[in-house]
SEPAMI-500862 format. One record per residue (C-alpha): residue in one letter; x, y, z. Coordinates in steps of 0.2 Angstrom, whole numbers. Layout:
% residues N
{pamar "A"; {X; Y; Z}} ...
//
This chain:
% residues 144
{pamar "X"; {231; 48; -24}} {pamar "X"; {235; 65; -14}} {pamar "X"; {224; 72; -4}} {pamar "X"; {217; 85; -14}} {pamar "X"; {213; 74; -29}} {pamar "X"; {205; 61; -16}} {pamar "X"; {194; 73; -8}} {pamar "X"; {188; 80; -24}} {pamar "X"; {185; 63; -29}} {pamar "X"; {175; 57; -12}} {pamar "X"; {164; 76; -12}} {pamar "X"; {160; 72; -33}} {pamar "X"; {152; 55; -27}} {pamar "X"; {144; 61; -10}} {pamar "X"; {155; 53; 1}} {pamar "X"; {158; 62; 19}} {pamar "X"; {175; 63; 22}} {pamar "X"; {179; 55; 42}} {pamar "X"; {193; 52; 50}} {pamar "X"; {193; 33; 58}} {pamar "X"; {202; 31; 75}} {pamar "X"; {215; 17; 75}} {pamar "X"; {213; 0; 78}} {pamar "X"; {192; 6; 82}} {pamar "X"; {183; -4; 72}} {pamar "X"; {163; 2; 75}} {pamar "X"; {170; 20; 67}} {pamar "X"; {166; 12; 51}} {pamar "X"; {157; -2; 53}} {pamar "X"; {149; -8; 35}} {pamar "X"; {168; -6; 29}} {pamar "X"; {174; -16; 42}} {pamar "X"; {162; -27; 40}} {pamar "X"; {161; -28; 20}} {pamar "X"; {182; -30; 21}} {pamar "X"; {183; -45; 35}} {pamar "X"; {167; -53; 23}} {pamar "X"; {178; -50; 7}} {pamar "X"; {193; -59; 16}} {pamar "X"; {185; -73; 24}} {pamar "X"; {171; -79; 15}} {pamar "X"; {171; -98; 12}} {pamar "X"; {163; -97; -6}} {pamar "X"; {175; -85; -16}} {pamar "X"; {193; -81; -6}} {pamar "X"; {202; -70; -7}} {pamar "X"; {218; -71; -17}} {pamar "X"; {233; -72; -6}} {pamar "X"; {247; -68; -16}} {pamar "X"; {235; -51; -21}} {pamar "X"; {230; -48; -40}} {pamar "X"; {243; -43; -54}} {pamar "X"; {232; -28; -60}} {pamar "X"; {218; -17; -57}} {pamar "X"; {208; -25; -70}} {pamar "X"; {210; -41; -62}} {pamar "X"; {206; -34; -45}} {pamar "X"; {189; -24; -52}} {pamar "X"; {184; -41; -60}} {pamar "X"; {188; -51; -42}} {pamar "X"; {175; -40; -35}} {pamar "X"; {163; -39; -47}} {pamar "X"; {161; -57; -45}} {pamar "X"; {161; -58; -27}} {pamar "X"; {145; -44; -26}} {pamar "X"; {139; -57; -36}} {pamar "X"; {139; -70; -27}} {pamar "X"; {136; -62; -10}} {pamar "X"; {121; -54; -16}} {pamar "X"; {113; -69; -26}} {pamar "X"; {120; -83; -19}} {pamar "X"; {125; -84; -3}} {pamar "X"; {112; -86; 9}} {pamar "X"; {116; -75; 26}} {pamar "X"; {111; -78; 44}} {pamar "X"; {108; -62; 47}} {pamar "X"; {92; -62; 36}} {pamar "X"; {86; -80; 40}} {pamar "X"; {95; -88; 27}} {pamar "X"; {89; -76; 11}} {pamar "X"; {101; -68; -1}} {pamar "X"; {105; -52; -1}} {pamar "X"; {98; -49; -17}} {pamar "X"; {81; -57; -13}} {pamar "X"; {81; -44; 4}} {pamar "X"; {84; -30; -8}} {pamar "X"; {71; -33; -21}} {pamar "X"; {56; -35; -5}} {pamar "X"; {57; -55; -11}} {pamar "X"; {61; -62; 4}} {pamar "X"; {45; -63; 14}} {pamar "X"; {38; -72; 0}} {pamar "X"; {53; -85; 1}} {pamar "X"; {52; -85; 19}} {pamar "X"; {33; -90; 16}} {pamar "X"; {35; -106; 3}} {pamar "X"; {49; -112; 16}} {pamar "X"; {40; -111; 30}} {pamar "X"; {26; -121; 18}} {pamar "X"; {38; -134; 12}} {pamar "X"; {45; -136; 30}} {pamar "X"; {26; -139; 37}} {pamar "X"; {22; -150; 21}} {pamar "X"; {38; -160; 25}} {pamar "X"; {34; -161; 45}} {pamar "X"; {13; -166; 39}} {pamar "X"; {20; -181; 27}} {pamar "X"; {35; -186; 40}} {pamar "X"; {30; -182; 57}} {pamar "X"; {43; -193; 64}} {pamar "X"; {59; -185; 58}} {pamar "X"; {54; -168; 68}} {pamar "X"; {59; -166; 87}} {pamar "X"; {43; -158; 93}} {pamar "X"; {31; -145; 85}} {pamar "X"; {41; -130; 79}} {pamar "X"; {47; -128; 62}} {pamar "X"; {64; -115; 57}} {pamar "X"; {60; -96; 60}} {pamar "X"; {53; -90; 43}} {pamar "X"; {48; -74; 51}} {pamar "X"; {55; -60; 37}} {pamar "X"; {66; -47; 49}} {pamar "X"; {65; -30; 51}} {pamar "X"; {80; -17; 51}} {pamar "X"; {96; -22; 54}} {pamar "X"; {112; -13; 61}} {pamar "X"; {129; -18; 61}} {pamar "X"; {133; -5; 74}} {pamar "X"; {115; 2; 82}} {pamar "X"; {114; 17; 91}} {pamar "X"; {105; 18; 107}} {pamar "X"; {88; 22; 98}} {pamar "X"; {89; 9; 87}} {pamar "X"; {90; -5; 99}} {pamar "X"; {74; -4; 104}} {pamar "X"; {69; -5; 88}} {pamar "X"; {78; -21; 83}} {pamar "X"; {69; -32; 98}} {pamar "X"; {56; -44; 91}} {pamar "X"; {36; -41; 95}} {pamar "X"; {34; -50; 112}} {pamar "X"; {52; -51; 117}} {pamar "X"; {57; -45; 135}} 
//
């Protein structure tokens, strides 16, 4: 596209305009993020040699959200989907886990090392790139 096209396009949808610096990768950081996620991800990779068409490229990435968000369980968000953080579901499966795993620690007290059982605390916000503000925010209850 040319530039006037591409900027009619990107104000129609709401998008802001910016220009990244090179090679500064916290400019953008959810794209950079979502592109290093789209290229590396163990569970659907990306096609190396590229895709034949832009139908095949739409469909690639229509499944891959699909995955991502209901599959794929993410560190980040102690090992909910994406999905289930979106739809508010995952404190309740952060609550039966944290059930099963004290169910499974009452009934076979010797195969856990000591009292604690996996964090199934549900998280707050998160950041990819925080601003000053917002890392104050991010620290949990208690911490120092």
């Amino acid at each position: 596209m040319k530039a006037a096209p591409t900027m009619a396009l990107l104000e129609k949808n709401g998008i802001i305009f910016s220009h990244s610096r090179p090679r500064v990768s916290n400019d953008n950081p959810y794209s950079e993020s979502f592109f290093r996620t789209l290229k590396y991800s163990g569970d659907c990779l990306y096609p190396r040699d590229g895709f034949n068409s832009v139908e095949e490229a739409e469909q690639w990435v229509q499944s891959f959200v699909e995955h991502y968000n209901e599959h794929h369980r993410h560190r980040g968000i102690r090992m909910v989907t994406p999905g289930q953080r979106y739809r508010c579901e995952d404190a309740e499966v952060l609550r039966r886990r944290r059930e099963t795993m004290l169910e499974a620690r009452r009934n076979h007290p010797e195969r856990w090392i000591g009292d604690s059982v996996l964090n199934c605390t549900p998280i707050g916000r998160v950041w990819l790139n925080p601003e000053n503000g917002q890392l104050e925010e991010k620290r949990l209850p208690g911490a120092a």
